[in-house]
C-alpha positions in Angstrom: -1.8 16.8 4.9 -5.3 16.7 3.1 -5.2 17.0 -0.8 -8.5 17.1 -3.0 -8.9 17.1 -6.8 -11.2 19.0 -9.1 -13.9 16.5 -10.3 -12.8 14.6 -13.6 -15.7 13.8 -16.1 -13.8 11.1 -17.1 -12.8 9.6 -14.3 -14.0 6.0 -14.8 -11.5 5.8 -17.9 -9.0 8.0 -15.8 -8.3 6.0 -13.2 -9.5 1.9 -14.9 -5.5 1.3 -15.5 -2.9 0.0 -13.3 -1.9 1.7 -10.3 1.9 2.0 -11.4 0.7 3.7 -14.7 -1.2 6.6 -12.9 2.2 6.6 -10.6 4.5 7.5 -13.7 2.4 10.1 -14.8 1.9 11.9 -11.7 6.1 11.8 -11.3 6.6 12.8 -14.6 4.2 15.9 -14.0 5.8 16.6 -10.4 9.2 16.4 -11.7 8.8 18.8 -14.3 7.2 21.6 -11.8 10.1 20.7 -9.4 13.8 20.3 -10.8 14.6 18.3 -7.2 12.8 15.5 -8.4 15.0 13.0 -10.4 13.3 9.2 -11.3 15.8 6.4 -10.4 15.2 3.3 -12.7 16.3 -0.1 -12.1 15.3 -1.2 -15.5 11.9 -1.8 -14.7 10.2 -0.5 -18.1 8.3 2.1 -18.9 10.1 5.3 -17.6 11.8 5.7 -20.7 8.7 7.2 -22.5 7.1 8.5 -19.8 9.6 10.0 -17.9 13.4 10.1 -19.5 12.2 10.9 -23.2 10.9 14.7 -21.6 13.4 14.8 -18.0 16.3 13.1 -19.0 18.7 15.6 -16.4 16.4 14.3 -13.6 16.2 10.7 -15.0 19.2 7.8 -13.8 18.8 4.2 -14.7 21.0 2.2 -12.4 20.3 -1.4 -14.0 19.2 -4.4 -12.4 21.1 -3.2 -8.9 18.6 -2.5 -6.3 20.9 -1.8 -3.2 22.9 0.9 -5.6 19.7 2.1 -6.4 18.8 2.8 -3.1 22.6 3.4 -2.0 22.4 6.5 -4.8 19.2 7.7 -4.1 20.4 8.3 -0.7 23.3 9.8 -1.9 21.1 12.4 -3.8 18.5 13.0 -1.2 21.2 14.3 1.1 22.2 16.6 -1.0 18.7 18.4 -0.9 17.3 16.4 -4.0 14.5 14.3 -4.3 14.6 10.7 -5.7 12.1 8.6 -6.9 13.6 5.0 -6.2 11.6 2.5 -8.5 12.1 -1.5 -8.4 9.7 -4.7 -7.3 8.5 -5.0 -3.9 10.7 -8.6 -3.5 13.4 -6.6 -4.4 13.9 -3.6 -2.2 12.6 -5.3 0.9 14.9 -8.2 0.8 18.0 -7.5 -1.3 18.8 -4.1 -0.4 17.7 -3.9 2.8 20.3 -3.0 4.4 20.6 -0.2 2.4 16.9 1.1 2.9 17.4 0.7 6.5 20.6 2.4 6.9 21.5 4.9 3.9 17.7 6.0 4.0 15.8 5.3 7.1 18.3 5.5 9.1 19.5 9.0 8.0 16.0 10.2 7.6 16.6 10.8 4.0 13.6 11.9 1.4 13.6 8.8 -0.4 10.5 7.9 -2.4 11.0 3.9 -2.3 8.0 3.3 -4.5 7.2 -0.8 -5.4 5.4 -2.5 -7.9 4.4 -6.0 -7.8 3.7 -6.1 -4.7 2.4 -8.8 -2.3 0.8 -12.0 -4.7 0.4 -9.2 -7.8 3.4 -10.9 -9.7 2.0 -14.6 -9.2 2.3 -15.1 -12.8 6.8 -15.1 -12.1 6.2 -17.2 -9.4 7.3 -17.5 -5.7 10.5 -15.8 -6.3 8.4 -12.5 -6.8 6.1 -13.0 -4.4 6.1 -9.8 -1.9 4.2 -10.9 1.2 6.6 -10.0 4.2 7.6 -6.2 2.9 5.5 -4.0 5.2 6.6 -6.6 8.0 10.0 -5.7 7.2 9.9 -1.7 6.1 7.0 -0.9 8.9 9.9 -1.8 11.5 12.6 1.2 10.1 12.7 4.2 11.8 11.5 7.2 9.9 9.7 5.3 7.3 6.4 6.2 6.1 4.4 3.3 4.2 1.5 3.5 1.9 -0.7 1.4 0.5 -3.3 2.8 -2.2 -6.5 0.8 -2.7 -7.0 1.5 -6.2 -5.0 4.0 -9.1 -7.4 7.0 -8.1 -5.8 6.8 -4.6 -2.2 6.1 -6.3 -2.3 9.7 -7.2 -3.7 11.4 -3.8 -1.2 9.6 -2.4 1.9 10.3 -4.1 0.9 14.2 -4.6 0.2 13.9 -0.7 3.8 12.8 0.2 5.5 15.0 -2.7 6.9 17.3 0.4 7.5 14.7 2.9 10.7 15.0 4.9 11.4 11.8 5.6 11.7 8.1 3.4 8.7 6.5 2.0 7.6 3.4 1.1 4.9 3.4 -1.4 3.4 -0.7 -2.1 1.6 -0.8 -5.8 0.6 -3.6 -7.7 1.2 -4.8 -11.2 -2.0 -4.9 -13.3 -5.0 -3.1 -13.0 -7.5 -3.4 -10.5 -11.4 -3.2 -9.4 -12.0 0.6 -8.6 -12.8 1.5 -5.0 -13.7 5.2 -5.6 -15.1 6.3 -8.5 -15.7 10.2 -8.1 -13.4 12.5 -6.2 -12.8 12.4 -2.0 -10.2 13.8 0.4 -7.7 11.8 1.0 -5.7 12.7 4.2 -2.1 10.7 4.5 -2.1 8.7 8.0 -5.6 9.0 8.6 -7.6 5.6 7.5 -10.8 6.6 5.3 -14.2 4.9 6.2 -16.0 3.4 3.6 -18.7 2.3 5.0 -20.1 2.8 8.1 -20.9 0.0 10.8 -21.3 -0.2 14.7 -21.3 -4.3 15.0 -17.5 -5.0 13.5 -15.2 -3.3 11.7 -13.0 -4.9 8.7 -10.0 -2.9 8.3 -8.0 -3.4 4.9 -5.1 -2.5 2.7 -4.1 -2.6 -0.7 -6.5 -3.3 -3.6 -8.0 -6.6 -3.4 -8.3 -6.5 0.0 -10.4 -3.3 0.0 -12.7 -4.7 -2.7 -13.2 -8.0 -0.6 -13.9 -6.1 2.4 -16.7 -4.0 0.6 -17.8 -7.2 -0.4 -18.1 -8.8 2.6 -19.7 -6.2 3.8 -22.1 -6.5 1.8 -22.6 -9.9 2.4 -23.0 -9.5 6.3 -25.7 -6.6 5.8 -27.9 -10.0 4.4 -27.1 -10.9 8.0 -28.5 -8.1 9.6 -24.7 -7.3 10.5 -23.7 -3.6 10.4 -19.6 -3.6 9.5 -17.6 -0.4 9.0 -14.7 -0.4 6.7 -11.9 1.3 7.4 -9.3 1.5 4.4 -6.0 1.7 6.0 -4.2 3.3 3.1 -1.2 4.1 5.3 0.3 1.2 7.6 2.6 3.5 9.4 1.6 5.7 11.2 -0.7 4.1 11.6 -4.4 5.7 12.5 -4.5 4.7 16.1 -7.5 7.1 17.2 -9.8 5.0 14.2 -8.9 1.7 15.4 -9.3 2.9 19.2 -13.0 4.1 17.7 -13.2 1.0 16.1 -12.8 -0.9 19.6 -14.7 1.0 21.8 -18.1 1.4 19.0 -18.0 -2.0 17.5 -17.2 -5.6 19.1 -14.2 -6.4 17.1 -11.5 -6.1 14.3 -11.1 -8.2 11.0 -8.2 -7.2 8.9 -7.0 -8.1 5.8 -4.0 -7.6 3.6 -2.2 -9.3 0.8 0.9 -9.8 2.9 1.5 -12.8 5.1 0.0 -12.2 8.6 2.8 -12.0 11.1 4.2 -8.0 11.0 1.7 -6.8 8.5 -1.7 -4.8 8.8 -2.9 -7.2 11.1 0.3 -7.2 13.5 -0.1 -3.6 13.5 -3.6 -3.7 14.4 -3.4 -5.5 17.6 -0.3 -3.6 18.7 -2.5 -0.6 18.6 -5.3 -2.2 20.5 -3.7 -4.5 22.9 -1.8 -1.4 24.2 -5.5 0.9 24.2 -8.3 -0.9 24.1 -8.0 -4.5 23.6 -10.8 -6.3 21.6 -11.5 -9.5 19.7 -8.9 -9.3 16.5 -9.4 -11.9 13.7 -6.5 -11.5 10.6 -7.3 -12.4 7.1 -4.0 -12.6 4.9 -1.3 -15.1 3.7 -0.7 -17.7 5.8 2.8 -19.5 7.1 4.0 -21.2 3.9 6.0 -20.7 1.1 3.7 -20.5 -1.6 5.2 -23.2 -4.6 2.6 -22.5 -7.3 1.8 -19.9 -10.3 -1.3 -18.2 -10.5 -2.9 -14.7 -11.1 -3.1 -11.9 -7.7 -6.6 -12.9 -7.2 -6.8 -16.9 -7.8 -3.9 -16.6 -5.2 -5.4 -14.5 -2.2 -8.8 -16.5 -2.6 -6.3 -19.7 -2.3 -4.3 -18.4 0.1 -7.3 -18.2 2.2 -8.3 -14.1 1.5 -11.5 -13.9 0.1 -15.0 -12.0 0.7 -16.4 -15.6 2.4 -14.0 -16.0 4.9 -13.7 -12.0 5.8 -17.7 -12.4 6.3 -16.7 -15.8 8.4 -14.5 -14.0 10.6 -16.6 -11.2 11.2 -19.5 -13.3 12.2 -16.6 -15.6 14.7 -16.2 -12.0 16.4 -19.4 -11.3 16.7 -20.4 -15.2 18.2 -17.7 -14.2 21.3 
């Protein structure tokens, strides 16, 4: 499905917000065009002026209950509606589970499963709302569509792109606002990664906000090099977008990934599944590594601790390139 935008004027101060802001006022604008759509809260703030206060019919707040939430949203998505299921990324890949992978995924249900603070965004609460292992976890459900926007511009391509989807999704956003990736108008086609830049030495592919923005800037960094790298943004994990990565190991001689996510199941897992099985080529993953981080910090101070930074995406690339 490809879906462009007129261009904005303003799109700098459009899109400079959060990704979840941009999110509630593309659903509020959806819902009221389509009477199907209905926003299910978990308490998580903010939907009561932009969403309830106009749509209150098409507007449920479960409270803090996540596998109801997602029980009831199945619930209405079978009988021909289409819910909006909103809570934290911790939340609805580890407490309701079982109800994402059965009520929803497994029934192929319509569900919108869309996630804030997700991967390190919420280091400020601490480890208990850290979200490093969800796309591991959802990427492995039948049915289940997952995206990952790079920036709040992209937040709204992709949640107009999957407004007719027929099956669950599972749509990872942030908490606070982040560096712009685009900043004038593109198409954006669900399931197919877009190429930012383009390289024929490595390719870094990434997902999610920082990531993207640390890719770019490694890139950057290896052109002082002499190194050409294409970026792929890998807005949606699954499916995956097999025929760029095949590209990306035939043209180029190797992968770096990154992701805000730990690096066992995530972009990185799905990466060399993809390649090992077409095309196999030198992979080298950039993300959280195996340990149970005990601290608090801001998204950023985080990754770069954590290991995910522009230096070491430029290290890696060069490691690929040394084989």
């Amino acid at each position: 499905m490809t879906v462009t935008m007129a261009i904005d004027t303003d799109w700098i101060e459009r899109y400079s917000v959060a990704s979840r802001d941009v999110y509630r006022r593309v659903l509020a604008e959806l819902a009221a065009a389509d009477p199907r759509i209905f926003c299910m809260d978990s308490d998580m703030g903010g939907f009561e002026d932009s969403f309830a206060a106009h749509l209150p019919e098409q507007y449920v707040n479960v409270g803090i209950a996540e596998a109801n939430l997602l029980g009831m949203s199945a619930g209405l998505a079978a009988t021909g509606l289409r819910p909006y299921a909103n809570t934290i990324a911790s939340f609805a890949a580890a407490r309701a589970c079982e109800q994402m992978k059965i009520d929803i995924a497994g029934n192929d249900l319509p569900v919108r499963v869309v996630v804030t603070h997700a991967g390190l965004s919420a280091g400020h609460y601490g480890p208990t709302h850290h979200a490093v292992e969800d796309i591991a976890i959802v990427r492995t459900l039948p049915n289940m569509t997952v995206v990952v926007p790079c920036d709040a511009a992209e937040t709204e391509y992709a949640v107009r792109a999957t407004a007719d989807l027929p099956g669950p999704l599972f749509l990872r956003l942030g908490r606070a606002a982040t560096p712009l990736v685009h900043t004038q108008p593109y198409e954006f086609r669900l399931g197919q990664a877009h190429e930012l830049r383009a390289g024929d030495d490595v390719t870094i592919v990434a997902t999610g906000p920082y990531p993207v923005v640390m890719a770019l800037a490694a890139q950057r960094m290896l052109t002082g090099h002499g190194v050409h790298a294409r970026v792929l943004n890998m807005h949606t994990v699954k499916p995956i977008d097999r025929a760029a990565l095949v590209r990306a190991a035939r043209q180029t001689r190797g992968i770096v990934t990154v992701e805000d996510h730990v690096v066992a199941g995530g972009l990185g897992a799905a990466v060399c599944e993809v390649v090992a099985e077409e095309h196999p080529c030198p992979v080298r993953r950039i993300g959280v590594p195996d340990r149970f981080n005990d601290f608090v910090a801001d998204e950023k101070d985080l990754l770069v601790e954590a290991g995910v930074s522009p230096e070491r995406i430029a290290e890696a690339a060069l490691a690929v390139l040394r084989r």
